[in-house]
C-alpha positions as CSV (number, residue, x, y, z in Angstrom):
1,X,47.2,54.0,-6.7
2,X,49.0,57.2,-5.5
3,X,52.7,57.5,-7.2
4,X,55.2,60.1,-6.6
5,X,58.7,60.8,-7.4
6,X,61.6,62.0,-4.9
7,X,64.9,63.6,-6.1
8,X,67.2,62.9,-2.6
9,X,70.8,63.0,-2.0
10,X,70.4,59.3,-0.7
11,X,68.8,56.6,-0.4
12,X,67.8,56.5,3.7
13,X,66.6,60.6,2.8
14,X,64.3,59.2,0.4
15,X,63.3,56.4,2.9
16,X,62.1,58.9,5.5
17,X,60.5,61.0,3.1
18,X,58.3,58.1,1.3
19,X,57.5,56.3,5.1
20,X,56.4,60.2,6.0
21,X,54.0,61.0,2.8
22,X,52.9,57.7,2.0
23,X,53.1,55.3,4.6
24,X,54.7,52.2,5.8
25,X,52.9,50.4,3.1
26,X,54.2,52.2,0.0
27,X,56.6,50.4,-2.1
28,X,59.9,51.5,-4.0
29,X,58.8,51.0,-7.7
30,X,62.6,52.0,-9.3
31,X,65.9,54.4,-8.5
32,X,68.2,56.4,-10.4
33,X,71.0,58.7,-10.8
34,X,70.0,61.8,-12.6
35,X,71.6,64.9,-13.4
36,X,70.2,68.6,-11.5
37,X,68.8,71.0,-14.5
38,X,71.4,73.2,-16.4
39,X,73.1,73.5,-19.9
40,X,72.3,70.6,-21.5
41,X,72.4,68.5,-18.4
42,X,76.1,69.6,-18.6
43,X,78.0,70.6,-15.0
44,X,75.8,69.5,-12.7
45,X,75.9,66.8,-10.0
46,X,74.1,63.5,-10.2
47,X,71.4,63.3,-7.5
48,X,69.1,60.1,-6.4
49,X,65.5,60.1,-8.4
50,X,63.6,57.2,-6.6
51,X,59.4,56.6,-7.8
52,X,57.3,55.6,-4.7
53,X,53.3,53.9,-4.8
54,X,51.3,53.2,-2.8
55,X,47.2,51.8,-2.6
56,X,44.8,55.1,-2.4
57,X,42.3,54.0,0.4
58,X,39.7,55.1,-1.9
59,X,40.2,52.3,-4.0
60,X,41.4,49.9,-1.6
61,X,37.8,48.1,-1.1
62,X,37.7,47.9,-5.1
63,X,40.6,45.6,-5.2
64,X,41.0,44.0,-1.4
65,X,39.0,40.9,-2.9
66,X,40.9,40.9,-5.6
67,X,44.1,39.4,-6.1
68,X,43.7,39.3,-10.1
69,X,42.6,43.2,-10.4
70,X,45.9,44.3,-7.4
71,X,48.4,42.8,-10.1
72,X,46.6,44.0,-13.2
73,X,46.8,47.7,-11.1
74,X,50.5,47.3,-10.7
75,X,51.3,45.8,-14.4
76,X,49.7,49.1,-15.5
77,X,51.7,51.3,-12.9
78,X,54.9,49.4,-14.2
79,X,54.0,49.8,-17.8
80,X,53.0,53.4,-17.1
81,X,56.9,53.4,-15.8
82,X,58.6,51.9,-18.7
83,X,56.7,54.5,-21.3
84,X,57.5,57.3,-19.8
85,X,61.5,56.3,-19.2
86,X,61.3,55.5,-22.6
87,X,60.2,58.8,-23.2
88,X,62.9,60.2,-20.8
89,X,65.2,58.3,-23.3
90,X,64.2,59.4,-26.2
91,X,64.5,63.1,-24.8
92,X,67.9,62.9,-23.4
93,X,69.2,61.2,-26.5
94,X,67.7,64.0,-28.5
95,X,69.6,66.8,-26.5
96,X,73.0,64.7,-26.9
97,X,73.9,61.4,-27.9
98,X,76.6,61.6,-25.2
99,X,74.0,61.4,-22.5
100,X,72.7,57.7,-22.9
101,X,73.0,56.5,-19.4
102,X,74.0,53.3,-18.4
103,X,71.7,53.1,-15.3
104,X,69.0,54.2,-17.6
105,X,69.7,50.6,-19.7
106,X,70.1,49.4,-16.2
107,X,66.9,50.5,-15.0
108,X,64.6,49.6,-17.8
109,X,66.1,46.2,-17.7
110,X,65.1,45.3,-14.3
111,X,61.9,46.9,-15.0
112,X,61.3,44.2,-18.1
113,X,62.3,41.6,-15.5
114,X,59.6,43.5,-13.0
115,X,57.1,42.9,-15.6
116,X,57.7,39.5,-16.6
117,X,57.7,38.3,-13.1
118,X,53.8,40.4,-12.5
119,X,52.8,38.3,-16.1
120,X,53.8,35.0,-13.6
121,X,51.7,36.1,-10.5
122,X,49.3,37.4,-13.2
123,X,48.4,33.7,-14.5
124,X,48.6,32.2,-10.8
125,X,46.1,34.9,-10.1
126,X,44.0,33.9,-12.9
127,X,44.2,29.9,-11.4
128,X,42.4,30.3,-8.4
129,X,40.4,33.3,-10.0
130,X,36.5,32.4,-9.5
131,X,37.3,29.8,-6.7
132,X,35.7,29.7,-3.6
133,X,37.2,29.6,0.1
134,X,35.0,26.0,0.1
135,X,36.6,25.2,-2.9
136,X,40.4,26.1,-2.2
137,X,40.1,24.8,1.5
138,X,39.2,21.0,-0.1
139,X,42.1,21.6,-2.3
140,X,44.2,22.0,1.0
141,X,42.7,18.5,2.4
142,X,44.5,16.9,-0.8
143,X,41.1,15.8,-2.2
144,X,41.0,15.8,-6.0
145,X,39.1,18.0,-8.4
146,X,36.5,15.3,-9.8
147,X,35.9,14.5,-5.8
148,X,35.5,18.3,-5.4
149,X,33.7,19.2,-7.9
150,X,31.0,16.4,-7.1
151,X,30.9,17.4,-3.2
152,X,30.7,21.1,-4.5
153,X,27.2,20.1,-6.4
154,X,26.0,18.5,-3.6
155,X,26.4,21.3,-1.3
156,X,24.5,23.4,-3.7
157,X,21.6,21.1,-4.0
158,X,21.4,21.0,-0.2
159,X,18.1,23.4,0.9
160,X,18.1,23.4,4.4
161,X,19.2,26.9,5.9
162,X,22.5,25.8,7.4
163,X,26.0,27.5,7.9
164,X,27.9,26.0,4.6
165,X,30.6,23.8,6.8
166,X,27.6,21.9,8.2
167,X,26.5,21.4,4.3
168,X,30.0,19.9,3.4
169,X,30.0,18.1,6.6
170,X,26.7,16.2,5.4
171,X,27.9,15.7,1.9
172,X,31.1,14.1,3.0
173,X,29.3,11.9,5.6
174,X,27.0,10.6,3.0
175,X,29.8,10.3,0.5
176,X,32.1,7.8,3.0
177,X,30.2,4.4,3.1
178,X,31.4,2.2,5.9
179,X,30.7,-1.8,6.1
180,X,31.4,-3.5,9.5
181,X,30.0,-7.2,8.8
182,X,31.1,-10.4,10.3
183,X,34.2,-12.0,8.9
184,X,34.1,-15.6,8.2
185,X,34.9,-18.3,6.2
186,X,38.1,-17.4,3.9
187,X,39.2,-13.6,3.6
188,X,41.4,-12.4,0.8
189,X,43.5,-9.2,1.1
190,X,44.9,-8.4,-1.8
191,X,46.6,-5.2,-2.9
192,X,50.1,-3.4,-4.6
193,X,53.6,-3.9,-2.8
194,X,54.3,-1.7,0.5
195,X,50.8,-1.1,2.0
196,X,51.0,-3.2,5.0
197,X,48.9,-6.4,3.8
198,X,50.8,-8.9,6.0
199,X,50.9,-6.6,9.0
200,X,47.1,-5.9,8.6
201,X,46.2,-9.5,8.0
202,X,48.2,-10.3,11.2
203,X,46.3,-7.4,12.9
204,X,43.1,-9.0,11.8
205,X,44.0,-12.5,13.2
206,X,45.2,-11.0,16.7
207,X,41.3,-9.4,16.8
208,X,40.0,-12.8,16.1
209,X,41.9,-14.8,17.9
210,X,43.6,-13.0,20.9
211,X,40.0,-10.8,21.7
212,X,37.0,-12.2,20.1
213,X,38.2,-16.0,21.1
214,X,37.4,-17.0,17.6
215,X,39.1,-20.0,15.5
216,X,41.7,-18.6,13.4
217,X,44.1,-19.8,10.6
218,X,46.4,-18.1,8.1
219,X,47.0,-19.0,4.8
220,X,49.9,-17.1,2.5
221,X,50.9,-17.2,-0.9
222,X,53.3,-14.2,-0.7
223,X,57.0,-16.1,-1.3
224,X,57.9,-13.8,-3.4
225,X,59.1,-11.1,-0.8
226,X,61.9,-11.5,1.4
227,X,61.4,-12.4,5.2
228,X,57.3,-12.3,4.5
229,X,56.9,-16.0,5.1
230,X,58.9,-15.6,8.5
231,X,56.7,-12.9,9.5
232,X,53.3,-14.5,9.3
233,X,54.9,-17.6,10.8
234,X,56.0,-15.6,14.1
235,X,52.8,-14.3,14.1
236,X,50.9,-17.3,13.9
237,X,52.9,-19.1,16.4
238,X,52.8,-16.6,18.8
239,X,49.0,-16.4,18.2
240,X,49.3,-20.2,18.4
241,X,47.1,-20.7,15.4
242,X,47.5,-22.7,12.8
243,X,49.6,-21.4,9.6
244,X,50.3,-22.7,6.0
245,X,52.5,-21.6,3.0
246,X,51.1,-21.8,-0.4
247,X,53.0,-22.1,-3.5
248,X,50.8,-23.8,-6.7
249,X,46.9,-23.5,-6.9
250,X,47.1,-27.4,-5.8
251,X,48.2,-26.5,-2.6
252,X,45.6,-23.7,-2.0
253,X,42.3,-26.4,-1.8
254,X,44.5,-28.3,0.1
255,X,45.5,-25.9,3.0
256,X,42.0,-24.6,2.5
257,X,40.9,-28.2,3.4
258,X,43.4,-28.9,6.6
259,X,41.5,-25.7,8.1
260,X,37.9,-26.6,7.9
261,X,37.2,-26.7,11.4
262,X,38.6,-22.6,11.8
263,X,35.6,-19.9,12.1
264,X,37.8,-18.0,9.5
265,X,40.9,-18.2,7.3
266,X,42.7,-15.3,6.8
267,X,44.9,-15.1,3.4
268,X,47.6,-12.9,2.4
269,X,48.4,-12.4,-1.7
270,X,51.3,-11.2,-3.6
271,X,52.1,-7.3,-3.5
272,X,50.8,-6.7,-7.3
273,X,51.2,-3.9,-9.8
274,X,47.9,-3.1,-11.1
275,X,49.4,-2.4,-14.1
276,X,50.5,-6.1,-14.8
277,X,47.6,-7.5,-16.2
278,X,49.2,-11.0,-16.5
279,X,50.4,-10.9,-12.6
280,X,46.9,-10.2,-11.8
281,X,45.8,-12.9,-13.9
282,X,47.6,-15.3,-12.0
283,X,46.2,-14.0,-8.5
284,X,42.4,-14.4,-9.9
285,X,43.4,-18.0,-10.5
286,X,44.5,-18.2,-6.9
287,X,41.0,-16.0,-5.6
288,X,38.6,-18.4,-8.0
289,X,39.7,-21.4,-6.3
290,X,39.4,-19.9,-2.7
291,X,36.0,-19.3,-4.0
292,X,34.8,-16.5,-1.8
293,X,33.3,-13.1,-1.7
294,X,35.2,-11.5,1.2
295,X,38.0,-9.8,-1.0
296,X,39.5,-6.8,0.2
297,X,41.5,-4.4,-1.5
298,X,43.9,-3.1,1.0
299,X,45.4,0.4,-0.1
300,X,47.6,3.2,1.7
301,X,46.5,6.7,3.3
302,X,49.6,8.1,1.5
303,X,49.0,6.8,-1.7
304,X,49.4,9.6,-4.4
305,X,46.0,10.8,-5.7
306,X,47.7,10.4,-9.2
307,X,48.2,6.3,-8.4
308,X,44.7,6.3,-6.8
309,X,42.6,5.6,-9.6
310,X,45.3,3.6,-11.4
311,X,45.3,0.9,-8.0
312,X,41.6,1.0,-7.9
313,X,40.9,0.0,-11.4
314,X,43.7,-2.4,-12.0
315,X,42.4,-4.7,-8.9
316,X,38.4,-4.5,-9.9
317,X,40.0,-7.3,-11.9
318,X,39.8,-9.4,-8.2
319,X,36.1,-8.3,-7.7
320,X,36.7,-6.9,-4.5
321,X,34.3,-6.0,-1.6
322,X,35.2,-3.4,0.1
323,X,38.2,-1.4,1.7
324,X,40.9,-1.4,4.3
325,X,42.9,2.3,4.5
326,X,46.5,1.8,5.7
327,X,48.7,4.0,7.4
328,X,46.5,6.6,8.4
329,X,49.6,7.3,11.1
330,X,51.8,7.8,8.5
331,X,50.4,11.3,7.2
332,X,48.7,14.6,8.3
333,X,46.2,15.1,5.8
334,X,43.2,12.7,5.2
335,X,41.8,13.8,1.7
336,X,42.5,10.6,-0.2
337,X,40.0,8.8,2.2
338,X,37.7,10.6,0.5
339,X,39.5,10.2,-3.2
340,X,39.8,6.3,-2.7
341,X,36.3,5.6,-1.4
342,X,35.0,7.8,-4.9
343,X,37.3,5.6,-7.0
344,X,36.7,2.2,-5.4
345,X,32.9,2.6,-5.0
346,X,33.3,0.3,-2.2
347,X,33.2,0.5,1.7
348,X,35.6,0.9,4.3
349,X,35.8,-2.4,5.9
350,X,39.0,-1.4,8.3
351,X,41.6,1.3,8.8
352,X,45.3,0.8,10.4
353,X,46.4,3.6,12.7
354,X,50.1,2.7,13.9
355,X,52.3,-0.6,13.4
356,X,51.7,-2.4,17.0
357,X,49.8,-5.8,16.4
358,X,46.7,-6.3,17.0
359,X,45.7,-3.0,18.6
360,X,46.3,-0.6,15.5
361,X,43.2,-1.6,13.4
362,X,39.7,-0.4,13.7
363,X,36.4,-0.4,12.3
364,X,36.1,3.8,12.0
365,X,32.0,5.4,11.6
366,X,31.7,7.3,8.8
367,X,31.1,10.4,11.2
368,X,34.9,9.9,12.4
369,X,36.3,9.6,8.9
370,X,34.6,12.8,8.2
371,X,35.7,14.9,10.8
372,X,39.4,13.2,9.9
373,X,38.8,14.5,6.0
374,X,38.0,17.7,7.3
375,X,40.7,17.7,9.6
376,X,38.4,18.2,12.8
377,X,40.2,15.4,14.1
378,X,44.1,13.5,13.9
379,X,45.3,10.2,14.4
380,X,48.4,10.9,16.8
């Protein structure tokens, strides 16, 4: 790094002056008032002392890749700075007590505050230090670091002499497991409040009903939540299929039983926190007395990778099958796909792209929830 001093009338003098031996690219370090050589320092005028640096372009390849080693560089400059107006200190004050500066206390202060903030960028350097552009650009998708470090391994283990996005593209294909079987008999969604359960399940029975000319009913058990009964009703009477509201385990064989003759009966649960163990309890009564295997755990796109895990867990309680990914509309980035599938261990049965029934849900390959983890691809 190439430093140099100016002693200028002003500042735009010592502007032109750095811009013409050092480039656009050089940086004002500190400024001062100092006082012209003569008797003591006595009877002179105060004139401008700026320090200028800049990068030597013989170094500049050492540290270009290097965001760690460019602030290390400039913590030394600035330390270099603060010994030697210390020094300048010391000097002046042994000449004459009388000539302790103000703007020297000044200056030295704002230099501390200089090198506290380079100790900041210092240990944010020191985050990322070692991390690789693979590595930092799955950190941008929102995909979490057990989830990364796993595809990160995988990559590494892969032989074949291909261009490292290919590799991640293979490992995140393989990774997303995708299960588009025949619905039948009773299906349970089940999930926490606010991910779209009833709209899904109503998305679900328009498929069934309205396009594949299958025999629909719909079963809830959500009278808990304001206006949810009312919703499924319009829904079912618009679909013209038939619809019953479930309050006691009693009452579950015996809707169960009025809709025997239906390919498929669709149920909608309670919005649970997977944190009450003694709510969830209560649903597994409900579920064991469906008595069916087609459980799924329906959980939103913009669920917070924190809560993931948590969601996941509390509902293997229910003994879920696979997956259905809500609101994939509702956010730009698709890395907790990727972070829900590792936690659930389960596949992706259905996703929900927008809030119009029944055309918003699909059955997605694993080659388009890929390219949507990636971002190669957006739902608009």
């Amino acid at each position: 790094m190439i430093i140099k001093r100016y002693r200028v009338k002003s500042m735009n003098e010592a502007i032109t002056r750095i811009k013409y031996e050092l480039g656009r690219e050089a940086v004002i370090i500190s400024q001062r008032k100092v006082r012209k050589k003569g008797f003591l320092g006595f009877f002179s005028k105060k004139i401008l002392e700026v320090t200028a640096a800049v990068n030597d372009p013989e170094e500049k390849n050492k540290y270009e890749n290097s965001s760690t080693d460019s602030v290390e560089n400039f913590k030394k400059v600035v330390n270099d700075k603060i010994r030697n107006q210390k020094r300048q200190s010391d000097f002046n004050y042994a000449q004459s007590v009388n000539l302790r500066s103000e703007n020297n206390e000044a200056l030295l202060k704002e230099v501390h505050q200089m090198k506290n903030m380079l100790d900041d960028m210092s240990k944010k350097s020191y985050d990322s230090l070692g991390k690789s552009k693979l590595e930092l650009k799955l950190e941008n998708m929102d995909i979490n670091k057990k989830v990364i470090e796993n595809i990160m391994n995988k990559v590494k283990e892969i032989q074949q002499d291909v261009e490292e996005k290919k590799k991640l593209k293979m490992v995140i294909g393989n990774m997303i497991k995708v299960e588009d079987k025949v619905l039948e008999n009773a299906v349970v969604l089940v999930g926490p409040t606010g991910v779209g359960k009833t709209t899904t399940i109503a998305k679900i029975a328009g498929k069934m009903s309205l396009i594949e000319k299958k025999k629909v009913g719909l079963i809830t058990i959500d009278t808990y939540r304001i206006g949810a009964v009312e919703q499924l009703r319009t829904y079912a009477d618009i679909m013209n299929i038939p619809f019953k509201v479930v309050l006691n385990i009693k009452d579950m064989e015996k809707a169960i039983d009025s809709m025997k003759n239906c390919d498929i009966i669709l149920i909608d649960t309670t919005g649970r926190s997977s944190k009450n163990k003694m709510q969830l309890s209560e649903l597994r009564a409900f579920i064991d007395r469906i008595n069916t295997k087609n459980i799924h755990l329906v959980i939103s796109c913009t669920t917070k990778n924190r809560d993931i895990d948590t969601i996941v867990n509390g509902y293997k309680e229910l003994n879920y099958n696979n997956v259905i990914i809500t609101k994939l509309d509702e956010t730009s980035t698709y890395g907790s796909i990727l972070n829900i599938i590792d936690a659930a261990g389960k596949p992706v049965s259905f996703v929900t792209t927008g809030q119009n029934v029944p055309e918003d849900i699909e059955v997605m390959n694993s080659q388009k929830l890929t390219e949507l983890v990636l971002g190669e691809d957006i739902i608009c």
